[in-house]
C-alpha positions as CSV (number, residue, x, y, z in Angstrom):
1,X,55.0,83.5,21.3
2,X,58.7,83.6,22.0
3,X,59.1,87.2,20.6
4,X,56.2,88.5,21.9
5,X,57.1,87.3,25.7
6,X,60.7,88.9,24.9
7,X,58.9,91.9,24.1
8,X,56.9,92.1,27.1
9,X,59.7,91.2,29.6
10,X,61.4,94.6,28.5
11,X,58.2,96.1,29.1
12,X,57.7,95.2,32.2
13,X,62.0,95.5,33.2
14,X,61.4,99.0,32.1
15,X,58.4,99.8,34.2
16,X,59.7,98.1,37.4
17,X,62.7,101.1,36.4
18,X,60.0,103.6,36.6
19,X,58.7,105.1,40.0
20,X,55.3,104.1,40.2
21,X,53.7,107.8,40.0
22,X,50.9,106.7,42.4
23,X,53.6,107.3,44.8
24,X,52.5,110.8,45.6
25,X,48.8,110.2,45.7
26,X,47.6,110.5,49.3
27,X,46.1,107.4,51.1
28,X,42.5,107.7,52.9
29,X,41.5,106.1,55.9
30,X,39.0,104.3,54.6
31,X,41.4,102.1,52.5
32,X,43.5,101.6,54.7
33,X,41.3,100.7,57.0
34,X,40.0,98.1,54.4
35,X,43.0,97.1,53.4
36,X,43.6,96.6,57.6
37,X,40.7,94.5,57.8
38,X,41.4,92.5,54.8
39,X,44.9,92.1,56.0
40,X,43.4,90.8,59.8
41,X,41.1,88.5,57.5
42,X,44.0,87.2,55.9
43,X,45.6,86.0,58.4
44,X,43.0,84.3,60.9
45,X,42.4,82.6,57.3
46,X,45.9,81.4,56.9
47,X,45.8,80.4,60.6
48,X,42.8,78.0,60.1
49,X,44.8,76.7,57.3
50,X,47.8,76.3,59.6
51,X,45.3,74.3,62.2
52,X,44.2,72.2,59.1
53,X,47.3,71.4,58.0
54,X,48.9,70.2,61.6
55,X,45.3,68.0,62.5
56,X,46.1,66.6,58.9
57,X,50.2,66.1,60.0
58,X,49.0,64.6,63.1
59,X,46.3,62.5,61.1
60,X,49.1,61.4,58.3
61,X,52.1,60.9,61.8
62,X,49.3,58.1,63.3
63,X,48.3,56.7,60.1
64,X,52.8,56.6,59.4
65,X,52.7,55.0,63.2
66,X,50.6,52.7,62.1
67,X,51.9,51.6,58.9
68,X,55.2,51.3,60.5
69,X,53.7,48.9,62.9
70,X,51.9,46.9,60.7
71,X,55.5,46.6,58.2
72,X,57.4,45.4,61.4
73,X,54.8,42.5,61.7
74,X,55.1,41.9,57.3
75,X,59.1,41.9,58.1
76,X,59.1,39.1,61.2
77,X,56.4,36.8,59.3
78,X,58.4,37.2,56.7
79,X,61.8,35.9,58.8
80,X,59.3,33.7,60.2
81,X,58.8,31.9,57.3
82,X,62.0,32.0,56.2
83,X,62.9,29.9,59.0
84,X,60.3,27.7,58.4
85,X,61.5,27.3,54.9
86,X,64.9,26.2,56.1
87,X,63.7,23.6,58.2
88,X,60.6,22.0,55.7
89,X,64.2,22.4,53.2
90,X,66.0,20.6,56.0
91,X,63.3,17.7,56.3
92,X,63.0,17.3,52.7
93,X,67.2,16.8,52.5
94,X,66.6,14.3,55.1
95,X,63.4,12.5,53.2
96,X,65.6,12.2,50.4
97,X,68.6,10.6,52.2
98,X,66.6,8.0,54.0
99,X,64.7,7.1,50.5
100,X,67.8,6.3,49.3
101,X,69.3,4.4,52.2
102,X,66.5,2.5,51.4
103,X,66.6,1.7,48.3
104,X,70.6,1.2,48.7
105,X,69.5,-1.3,51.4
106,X,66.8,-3.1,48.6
107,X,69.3,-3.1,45.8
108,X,71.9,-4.8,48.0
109,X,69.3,-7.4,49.7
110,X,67.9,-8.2,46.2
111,X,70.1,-10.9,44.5
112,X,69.6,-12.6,48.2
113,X,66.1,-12.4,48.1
114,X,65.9,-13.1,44.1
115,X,67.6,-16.2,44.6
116,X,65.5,-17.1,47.6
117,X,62.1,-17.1,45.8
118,X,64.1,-18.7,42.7
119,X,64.8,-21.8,45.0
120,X,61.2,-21.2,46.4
121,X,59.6,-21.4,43.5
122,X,61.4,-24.5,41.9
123,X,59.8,-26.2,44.8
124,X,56.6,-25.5,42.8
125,X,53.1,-25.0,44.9
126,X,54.6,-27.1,48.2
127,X,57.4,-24.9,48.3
128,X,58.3,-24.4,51.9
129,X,56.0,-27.8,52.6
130,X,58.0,-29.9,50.4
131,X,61.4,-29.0,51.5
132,X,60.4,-29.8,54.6
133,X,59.5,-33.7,53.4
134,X,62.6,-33.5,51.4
135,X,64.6,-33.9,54.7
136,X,65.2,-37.4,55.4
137,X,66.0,-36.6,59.2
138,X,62.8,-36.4,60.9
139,X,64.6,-35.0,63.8
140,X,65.4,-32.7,61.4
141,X,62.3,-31.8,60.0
142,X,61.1,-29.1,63.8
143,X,64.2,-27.6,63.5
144,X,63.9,-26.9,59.2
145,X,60.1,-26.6,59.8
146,X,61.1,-23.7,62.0
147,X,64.1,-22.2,60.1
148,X,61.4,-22.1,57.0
149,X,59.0,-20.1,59.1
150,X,62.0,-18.1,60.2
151,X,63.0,-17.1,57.3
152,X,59.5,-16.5,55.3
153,X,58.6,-14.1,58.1
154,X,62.3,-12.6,57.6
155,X,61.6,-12.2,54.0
156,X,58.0,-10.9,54.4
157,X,58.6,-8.6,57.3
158,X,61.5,-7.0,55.6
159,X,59.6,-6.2,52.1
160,X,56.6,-5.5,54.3
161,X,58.9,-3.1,56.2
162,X,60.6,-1.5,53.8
163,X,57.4,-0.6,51.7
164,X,55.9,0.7,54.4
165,X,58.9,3.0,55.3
166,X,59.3,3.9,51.5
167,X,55.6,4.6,51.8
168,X,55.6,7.3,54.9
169,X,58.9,8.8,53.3
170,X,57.3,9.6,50.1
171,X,53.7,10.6,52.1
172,X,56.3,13.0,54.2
173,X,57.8,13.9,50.7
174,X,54.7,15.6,49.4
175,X,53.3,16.8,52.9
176,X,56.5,18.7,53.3
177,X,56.3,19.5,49.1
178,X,52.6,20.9,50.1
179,X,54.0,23.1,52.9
180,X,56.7,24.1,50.7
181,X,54.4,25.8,48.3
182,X,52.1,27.3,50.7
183,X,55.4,29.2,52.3
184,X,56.4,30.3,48.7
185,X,52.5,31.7,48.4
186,X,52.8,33.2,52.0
187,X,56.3,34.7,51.2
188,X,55.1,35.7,48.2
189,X,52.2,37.8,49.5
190,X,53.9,38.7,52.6
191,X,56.7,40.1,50.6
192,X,54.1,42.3,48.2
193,X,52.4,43.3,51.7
194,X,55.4,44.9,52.9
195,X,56.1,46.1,49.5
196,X,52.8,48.1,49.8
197,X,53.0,49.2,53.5
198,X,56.7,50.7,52.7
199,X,55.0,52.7,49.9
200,X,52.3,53.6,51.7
201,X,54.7,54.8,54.3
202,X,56.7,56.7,51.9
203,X,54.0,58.5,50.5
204,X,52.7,59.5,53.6
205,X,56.2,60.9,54.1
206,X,56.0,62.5,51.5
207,X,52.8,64.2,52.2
208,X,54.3,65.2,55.6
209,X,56.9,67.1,53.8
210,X,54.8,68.8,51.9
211,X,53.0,69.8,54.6
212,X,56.1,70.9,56.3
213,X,56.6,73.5,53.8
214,X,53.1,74.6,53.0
215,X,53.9,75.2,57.2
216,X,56.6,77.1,56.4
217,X,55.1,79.2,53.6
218,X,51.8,79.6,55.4
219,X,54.5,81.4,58.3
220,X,55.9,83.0,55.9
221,X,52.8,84.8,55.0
222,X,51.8,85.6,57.8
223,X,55.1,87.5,58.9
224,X,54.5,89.5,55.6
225,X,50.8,90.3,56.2
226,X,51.8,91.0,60.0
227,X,54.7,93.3,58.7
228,X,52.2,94.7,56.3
229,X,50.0,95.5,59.0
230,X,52.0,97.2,60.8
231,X,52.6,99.8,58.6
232,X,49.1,100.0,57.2
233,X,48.7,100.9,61.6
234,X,51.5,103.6,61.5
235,X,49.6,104.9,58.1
236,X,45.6,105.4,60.1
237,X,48.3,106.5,63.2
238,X,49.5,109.3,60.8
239,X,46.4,109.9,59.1
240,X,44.8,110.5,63.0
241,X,47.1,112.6,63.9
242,X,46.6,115.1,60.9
243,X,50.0,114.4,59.2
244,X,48.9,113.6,56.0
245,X,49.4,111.5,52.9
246,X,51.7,108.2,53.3
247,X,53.3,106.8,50.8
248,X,52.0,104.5,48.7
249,X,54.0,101.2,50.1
250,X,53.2,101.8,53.0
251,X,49.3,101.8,52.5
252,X,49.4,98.3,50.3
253,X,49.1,94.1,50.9
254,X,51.7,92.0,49.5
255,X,50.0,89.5,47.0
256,X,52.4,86.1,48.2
257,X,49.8,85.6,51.1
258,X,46.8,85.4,48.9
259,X,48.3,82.9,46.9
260,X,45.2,80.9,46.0
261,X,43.0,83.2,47.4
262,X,42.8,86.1,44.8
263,X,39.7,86.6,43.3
264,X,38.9,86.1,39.0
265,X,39.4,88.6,36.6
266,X,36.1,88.2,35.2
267,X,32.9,87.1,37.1
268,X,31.9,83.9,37.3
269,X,28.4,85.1,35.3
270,X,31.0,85.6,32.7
271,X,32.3,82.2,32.1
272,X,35.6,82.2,33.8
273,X,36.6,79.0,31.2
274,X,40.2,79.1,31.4
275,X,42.2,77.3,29.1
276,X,46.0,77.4,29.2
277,X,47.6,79.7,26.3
278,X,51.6,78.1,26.4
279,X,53.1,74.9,26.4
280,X,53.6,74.2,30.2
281,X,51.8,75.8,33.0
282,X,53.7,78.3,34.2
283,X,54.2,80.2,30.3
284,X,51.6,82.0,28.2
285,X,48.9,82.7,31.3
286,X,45.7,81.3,30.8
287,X,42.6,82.8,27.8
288,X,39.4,83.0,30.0
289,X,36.4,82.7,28.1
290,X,34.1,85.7,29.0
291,X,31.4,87.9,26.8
292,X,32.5,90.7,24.4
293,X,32.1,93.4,26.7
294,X,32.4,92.1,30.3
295,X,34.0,93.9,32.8
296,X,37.4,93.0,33.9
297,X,38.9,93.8,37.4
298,X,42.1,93.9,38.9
299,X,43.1,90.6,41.4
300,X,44.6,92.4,43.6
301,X,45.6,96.0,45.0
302,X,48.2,98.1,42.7
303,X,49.7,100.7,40.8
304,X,48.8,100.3,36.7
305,X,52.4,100.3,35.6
306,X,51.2,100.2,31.8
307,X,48.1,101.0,29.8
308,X,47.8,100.5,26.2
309,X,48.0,98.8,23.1
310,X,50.8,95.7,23.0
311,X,51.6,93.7,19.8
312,X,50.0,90.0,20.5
313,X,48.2,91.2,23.6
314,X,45.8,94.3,21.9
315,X,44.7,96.0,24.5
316,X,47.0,95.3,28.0
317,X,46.7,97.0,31.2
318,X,49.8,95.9,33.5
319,X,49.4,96.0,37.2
320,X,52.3,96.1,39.2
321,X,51.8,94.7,43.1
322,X,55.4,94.9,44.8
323,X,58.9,94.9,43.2
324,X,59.0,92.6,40.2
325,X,55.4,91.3,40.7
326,X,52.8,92.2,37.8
327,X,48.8,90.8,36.9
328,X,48.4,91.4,33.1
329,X,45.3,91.4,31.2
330,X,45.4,91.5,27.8
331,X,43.0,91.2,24.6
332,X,40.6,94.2,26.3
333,X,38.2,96.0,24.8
334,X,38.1,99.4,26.4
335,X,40.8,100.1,29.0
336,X,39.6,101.9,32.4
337,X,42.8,102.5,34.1
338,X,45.9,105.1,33.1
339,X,48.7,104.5,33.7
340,X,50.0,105.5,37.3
341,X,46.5,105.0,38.4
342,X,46.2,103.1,41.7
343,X,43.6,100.4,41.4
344,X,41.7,98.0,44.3
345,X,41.1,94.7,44.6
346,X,37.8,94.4,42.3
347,X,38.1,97.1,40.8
348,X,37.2,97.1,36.9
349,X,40.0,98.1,35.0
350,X,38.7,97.5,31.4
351,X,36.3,95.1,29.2
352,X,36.8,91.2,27.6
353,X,37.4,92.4,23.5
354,X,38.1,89.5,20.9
355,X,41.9,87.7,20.6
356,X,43.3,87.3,17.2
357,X,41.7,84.0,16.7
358,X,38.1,85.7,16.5
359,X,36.8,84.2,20.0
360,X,36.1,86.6,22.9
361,X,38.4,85.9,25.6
362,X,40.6,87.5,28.4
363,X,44.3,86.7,28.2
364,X,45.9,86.6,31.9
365,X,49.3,86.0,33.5
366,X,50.8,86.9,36.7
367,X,54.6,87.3,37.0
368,X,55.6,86.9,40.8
369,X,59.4,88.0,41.8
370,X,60.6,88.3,38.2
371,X,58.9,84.7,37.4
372,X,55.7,84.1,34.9
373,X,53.8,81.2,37.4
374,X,50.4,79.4,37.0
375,X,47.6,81.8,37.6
376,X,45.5,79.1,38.4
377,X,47.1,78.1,41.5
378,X,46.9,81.7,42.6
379,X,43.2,82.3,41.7
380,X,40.3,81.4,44.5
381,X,39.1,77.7,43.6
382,X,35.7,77.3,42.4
383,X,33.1,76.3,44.0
């Protein structure tokens, strides 16, 4: 493969040497008329592409809008919660100090208390009744009677208390533990939200670029099919006023503006199976799987640069189209075209013969500006 694509590059370096000898045929006005018309065709085409493309920018600019929008609203429920995280943080640093002001506060009232009940409960089941009979005063016994009560409610409202407290502390302690975790889930999903609407965004952007350029080239094309058409005018202006042939340039369509427009090599009745014959898509051409015997026709308008038989290729008919651009058809049965013949769009140029593997096929490339590119992404899509 290597040797035989060395071999053809100094075929076609060579030819690109050689003034095309269609160069002196005369032009008609019917073709370039034709080619006139195609040219017009061309262009309102490329224009309803350029519509498309700016009603799709202006689409994919709202949709950005949009997205932008809705990644502003991610980004301030997302500083949203982390301010609510501080604070439930906050609360819980505060739960956690009072807890254990409260159980400083038990641990210190404890031996009190302990030795309280101890003395309590040596009284046996009278307790606080009989210390009260143990006092000998009885003026005595209202003001103990009362300093007993005093001090059993002290005792009781304090534990009572302080339970109580340590109970709302710890029900606080898992209400703000439960709103802890649902801001870790919202964050969490917030955070993959935005994640999602900046990529979104990004591809969008990215989309918009491309659009920018396919802009750019669709302009592009035009001013080339404009410029083209201009001379194609000065040609029928010639031809009108009786002064004869033009040359051959002048009466011709550059191929860049049909980029995806240009028409199969082999009818669709023929197969049109195209398989890719190197290792990335843009070396080898594609093999197009067609009847032994079916015709083959040029993609575009040109001057055959080379007819004859190629080692690797059999049969190959070389096209040229403009200054280092070339369709080549290989693996042909019959050849149809000479070389310095000037061929149309269409027009058959040979048959499908058998490639060295046995299989009848149609080996195609197209080299634009020097450069072997994917002939599928020049070819009309199929229906």
């Amino acid at each position: 493969m290597a040797l035989r694509s060395f071999s053809l590059a100094v075929v076609l370096s060579v030819v690109s040497a050689v003034p095309a000898a269609a160069a002196a045929q005369p032009t008609d006005r019917a073709r370039t008329e034709a080619l006139s018309r195609r040219a017009a065709e061309r262009i309102q085409a490329l224009q309803r592409e350029a519509d498309k493309l700016s009603a799709d920018e202006r689409t994919l600019l709202g949709d950005l809008r949009k997205l932008e929008v809705d990644r502003e609203i991610k980004v301030e429920e997302l500083r949203q919660i982390a301010s609510e995280g501080l604070r439930v943080a906050s609360d819980l640093m505060a739960n956690e100090q009072r807890t254990l002001e409260l159980e400083t506060q038990e641990s210190n009232s404890r031996p009190e208390l302990r030795s309280r009940l101890v003395d309590i409960y040596k009284l046996g089941q009278g307790r606080y009744l009989r210390l009260l009979l143990s006092t000998t005063d009885v003026r005595q016994v209202g003001q103990a009677s009362r300093t007993l009560a005093a001090l059993a409610k002290i005792d009781h409202d304090r534990v009572v208390s302080r339970q109580r407290t340590l109970d709302q502390l710890k029900a606080a302690r898992r209400t703000l533990d439960d709103r802890r975790r649902q801001l870790n889930l919202l964050r969490a999903s917030a955070e993959r939200a935005e994640t999602a609407l900046t990529q979104a965004a990004r591809a969008r952007n990215d989309l918009i670029r491309d659009i920018d350029g396919r802009r750019d080239l669709n302009a592009q094309f035009v001013a080339e099919l404009q410029a083209a058409q201009q001379k194609l005018q000065l040609t029928l202006r010639d031809l009108a006023a009786g002064a004869g042939g033009a040359p051959a340039d002048a009466a011709s369509l550059p191929i860049r503006p049909f980029r995806g427009d240009l028409e199969w090599p082999v009818t669709q009745a023929g197969g049109r199976r195209a398989t890719r014959s190197g290792t990335s898509p843009t070396s080898g051409g594609v093999d197009m799987t067609a009847p032994e015997g079916a015709p083959v026709f040029a993609v575009h308008d040109g001057v055959v640069a080379f007819a004859g038989s190629f080692g690797g290729f059999g049969n190959l008919v070389i096209v040229e189209h403009g200054p280092q651009t070339f369709s080549l058809y290989g693996n042909l049965l019959e050849m149809s075209a000479n070389k310095g013949d000037r061929v149309e769009r269409g027009q058959p140029i040979g048959t499908v013969g058998l490639a060295a593997a046995g299989a009848s096929e149609l080996h195609f490339e197209l080299r634009i500006d020097g450069q072997s590119v994917d002939p599928l992404q020049w070819l009309r899509k199929r229906p």
